[in-house]
Structure formats: C-alpha cells, structure tokens
C-alpha positions as a Markdown table, in Angstrom:
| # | Residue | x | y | z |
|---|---|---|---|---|
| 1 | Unk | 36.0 | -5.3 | -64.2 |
| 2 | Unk | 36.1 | -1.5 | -63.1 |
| 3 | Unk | 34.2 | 0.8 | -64.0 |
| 4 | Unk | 35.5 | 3.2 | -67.0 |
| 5 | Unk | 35.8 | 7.2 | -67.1 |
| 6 | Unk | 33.3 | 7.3 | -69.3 |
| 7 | Unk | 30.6 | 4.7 | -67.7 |
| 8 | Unk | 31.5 | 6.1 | -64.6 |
| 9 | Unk | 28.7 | 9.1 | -65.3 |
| 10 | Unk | 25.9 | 6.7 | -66.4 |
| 11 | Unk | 26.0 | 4.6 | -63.1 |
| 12 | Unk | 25.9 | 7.8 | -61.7 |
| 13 | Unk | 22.8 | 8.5 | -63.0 |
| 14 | Unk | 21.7 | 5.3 | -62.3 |
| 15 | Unk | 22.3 | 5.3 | -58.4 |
| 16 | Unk | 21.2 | 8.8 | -58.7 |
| 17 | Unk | 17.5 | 7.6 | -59.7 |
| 18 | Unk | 17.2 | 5.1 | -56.4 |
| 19 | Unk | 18.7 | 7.7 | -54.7 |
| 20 | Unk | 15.3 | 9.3 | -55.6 |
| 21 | Unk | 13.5 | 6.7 | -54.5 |
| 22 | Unk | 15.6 | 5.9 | -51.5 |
| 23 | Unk | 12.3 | 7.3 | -48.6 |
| 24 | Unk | 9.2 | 5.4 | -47.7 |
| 25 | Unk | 7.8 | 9.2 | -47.9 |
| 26 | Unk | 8.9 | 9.6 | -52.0 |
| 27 | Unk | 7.7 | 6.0 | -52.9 |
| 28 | Unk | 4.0 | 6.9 | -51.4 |
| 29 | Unk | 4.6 | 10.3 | -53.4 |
| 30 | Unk | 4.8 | 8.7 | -56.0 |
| 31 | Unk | 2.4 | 6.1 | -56.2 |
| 32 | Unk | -0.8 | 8.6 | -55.1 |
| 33 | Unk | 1.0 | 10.5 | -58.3 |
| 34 | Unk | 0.7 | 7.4 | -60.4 |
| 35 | Unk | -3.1 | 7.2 | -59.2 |
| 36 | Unk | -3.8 | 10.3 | -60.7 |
| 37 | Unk | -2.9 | 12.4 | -63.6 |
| 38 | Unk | -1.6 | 15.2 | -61.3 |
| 39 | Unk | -2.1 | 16.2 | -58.1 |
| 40 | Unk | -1.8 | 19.8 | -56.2 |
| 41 | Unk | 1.0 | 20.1 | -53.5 |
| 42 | Unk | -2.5 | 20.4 | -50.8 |
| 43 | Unk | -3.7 | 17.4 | -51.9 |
| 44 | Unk | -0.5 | 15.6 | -51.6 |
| 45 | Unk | -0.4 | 17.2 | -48.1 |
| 46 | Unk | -3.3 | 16.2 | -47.8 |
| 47 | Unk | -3.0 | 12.6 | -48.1 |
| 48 | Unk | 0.7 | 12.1 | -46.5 |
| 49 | Unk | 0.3 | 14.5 | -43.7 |
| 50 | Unk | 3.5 | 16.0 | -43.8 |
| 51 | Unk | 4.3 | 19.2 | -42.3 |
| 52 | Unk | 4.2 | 21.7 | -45.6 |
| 53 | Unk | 8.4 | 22.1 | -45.4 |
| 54 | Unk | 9.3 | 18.1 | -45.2 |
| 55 | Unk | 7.0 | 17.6 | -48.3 |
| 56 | Unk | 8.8 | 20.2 | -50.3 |
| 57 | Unk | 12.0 | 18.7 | -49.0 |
| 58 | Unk | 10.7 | 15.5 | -50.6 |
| 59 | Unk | 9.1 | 17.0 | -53.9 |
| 60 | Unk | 12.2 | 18.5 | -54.4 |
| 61 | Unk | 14.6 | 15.3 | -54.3 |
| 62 | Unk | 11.8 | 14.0 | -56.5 |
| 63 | Unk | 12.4 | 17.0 | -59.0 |
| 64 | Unk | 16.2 | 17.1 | -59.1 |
| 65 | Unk | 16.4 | 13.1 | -59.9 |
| 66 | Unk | 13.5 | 13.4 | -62.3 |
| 67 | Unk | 10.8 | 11.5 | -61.3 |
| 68 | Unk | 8.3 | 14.1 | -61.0 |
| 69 | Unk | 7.7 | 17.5 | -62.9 |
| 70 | Unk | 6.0 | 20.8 | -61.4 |
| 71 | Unk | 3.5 | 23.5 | -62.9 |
| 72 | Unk | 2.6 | 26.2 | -61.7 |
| 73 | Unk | -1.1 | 27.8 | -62.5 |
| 74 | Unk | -2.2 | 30.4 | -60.4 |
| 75 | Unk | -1.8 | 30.0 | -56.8 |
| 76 | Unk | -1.3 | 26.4 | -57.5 |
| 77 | Unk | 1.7 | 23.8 | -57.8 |
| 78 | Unk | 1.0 | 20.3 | -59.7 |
| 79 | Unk | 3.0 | 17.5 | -59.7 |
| 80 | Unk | 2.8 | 14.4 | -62.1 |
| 81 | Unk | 5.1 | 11.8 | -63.0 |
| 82 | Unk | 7.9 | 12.5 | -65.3 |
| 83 | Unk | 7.4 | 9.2 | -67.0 |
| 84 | Unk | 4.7 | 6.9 | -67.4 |
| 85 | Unk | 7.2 | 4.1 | -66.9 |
| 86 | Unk | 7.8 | 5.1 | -62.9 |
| 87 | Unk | 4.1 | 3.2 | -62.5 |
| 88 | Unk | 5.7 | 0.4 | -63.8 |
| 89 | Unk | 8.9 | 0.4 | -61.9 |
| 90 | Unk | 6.7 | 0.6 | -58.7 |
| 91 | Unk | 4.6 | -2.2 | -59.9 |
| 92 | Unk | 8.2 | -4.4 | -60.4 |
| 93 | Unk | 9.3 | -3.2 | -57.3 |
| 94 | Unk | 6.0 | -4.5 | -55.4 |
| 95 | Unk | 6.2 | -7.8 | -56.7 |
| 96 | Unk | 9.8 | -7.9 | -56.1 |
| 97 | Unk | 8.8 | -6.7 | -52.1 |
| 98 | Unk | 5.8 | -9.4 | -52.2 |
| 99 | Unk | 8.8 | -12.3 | -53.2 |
| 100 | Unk | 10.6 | -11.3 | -51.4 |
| 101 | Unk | 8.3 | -11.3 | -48.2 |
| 102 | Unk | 6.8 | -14.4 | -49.0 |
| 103 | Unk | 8.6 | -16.8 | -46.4 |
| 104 | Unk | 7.5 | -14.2 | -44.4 |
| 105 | Unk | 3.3 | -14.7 | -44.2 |
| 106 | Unk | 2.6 | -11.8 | -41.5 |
| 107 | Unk | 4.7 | -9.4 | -43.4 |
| 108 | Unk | 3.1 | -10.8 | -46.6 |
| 109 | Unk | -0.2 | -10.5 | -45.5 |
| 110 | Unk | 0.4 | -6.4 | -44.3 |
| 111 | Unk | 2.6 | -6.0 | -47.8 |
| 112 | Unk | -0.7 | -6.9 | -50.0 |
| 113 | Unk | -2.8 | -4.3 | -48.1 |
| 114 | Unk | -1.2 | -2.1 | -49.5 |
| 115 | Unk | -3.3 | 0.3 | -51.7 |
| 116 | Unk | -3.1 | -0.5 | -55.4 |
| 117 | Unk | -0.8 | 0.9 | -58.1 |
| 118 | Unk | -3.3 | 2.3 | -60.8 |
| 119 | Unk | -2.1 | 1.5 | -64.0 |
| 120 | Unk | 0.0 | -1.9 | -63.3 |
| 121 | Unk | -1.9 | -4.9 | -65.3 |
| 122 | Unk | -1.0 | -7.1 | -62.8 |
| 123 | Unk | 1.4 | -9.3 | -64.5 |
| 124 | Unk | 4.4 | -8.8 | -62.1 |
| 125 | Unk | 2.7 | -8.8 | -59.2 |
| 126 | Unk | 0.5 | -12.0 | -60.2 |
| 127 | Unk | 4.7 | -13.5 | -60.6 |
| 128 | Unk | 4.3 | -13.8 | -56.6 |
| 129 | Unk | 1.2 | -16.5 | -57.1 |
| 130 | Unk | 3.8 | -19.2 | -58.7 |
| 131 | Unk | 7.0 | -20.7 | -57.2 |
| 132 | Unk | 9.2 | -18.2 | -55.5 |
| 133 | Unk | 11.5 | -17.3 | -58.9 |
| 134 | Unk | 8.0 | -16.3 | -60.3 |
| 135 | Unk | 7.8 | -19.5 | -62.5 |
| 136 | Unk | 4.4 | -21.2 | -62.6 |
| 137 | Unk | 5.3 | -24.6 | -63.6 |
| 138 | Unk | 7.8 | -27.2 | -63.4 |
C-alpha cells in the first residue's frame, strides 16, 4: 500500500533520524555522549580526532535531526544527548550488529571490542548469547 499525503511527513521524519545516524563518525559521537552527561566540543575533539571543521560538520547533522542539543557557557560549547532513549537505540543497534556478525567469528570477535555503551543493562546485547533470532530455548 502507498504511502498517504499525510504519513508521507512522518516517514520523513523517520528516515530523517537514520539519516542522522547514517556516519561511523556520528554513531562514536554519540556513544562517548551517552558515556557522559555532556561533553565540551575539545573533549569530543579530543577523543575522535577530527579536524575542528569535520566535527562541527558532524555536530551539526547531529543538531538538525535532533539527536544532540548544544549550550553555550562562556567560551564553551556542550553537547548531550537529546534523549535518554538514543543510549538505548545504540544498545539495539549493537546487538542487532553482534547478530548479525555472528556467522562471521573474526568480525564478531573485533565487534565486541568495542568500548561499552554506558547505560545499556545488557539485555539486548546478552539476545546475541542464544540462538541466532535471540531466543534462548527451544
């Protein structure tokens, strides 16, 4: 069935959010941001080494599609997550990656060294411990 006039703009939305997400660059912004209640645009520089103008380039997409939020105090930018819930959706998207992966053992083994997503209990990523569809038993 085709999308309606009026659902068209949701799914817009929609696609506009993994748009978002649509770097490796913004999905590591986003997880040192879930690490930490905020972060300064230095420290973020810090961490990623990006040259100064390819970070803003990718804090800005980040803004725009509202992932993250900005305040300025003083000579100084923060950033923090726009929602809570982005922690979790990078948690789901891990364990989705680690399933994904898991015919795969050297690409397994080099997706859980990744660092950790602070805040995720651990319930979708321990999905990847059972059968492949994340069930446990028979």
């Amino acid at each position: 069935m085709p999308l309606s006039q009026s659902q068209r703009p949701l799914y817009e939305v929609k696609a506009n959010l993994f748009k978002g997400l649509a770097h490796p660059f913004r999905i590591r912004l986003l997880e040192l941001l879930s690490d930490s209640p905020e972060l300064t645009v230095s420290a973020l520089q810090a961490e990623t080494e990006l040259e100064p103008s390819h970070l803003s380039q990718h804090l800005s997409v980040l803004r725009r599609h509202h992932l993250v939020v900005s305040e300025r105090r003083g000579s100084h930018v923060f950033y923090r997550l726009a929602d809570p819930r982005i922690r979790e959706l990078l948690a789901v998207a891990r364990a989705l990656l680690l399933t994904m992966l898991s015919e795969d053992r050297d690409r397994l083994s080099e997706a859980e060294g990744l660092p950790a997503i602070p805040g995720a209990d651990g319930r979708a990523e321990a999905r990847t411990e059972g059968d492949a569809d994340g069930r446990s038993g028979g």
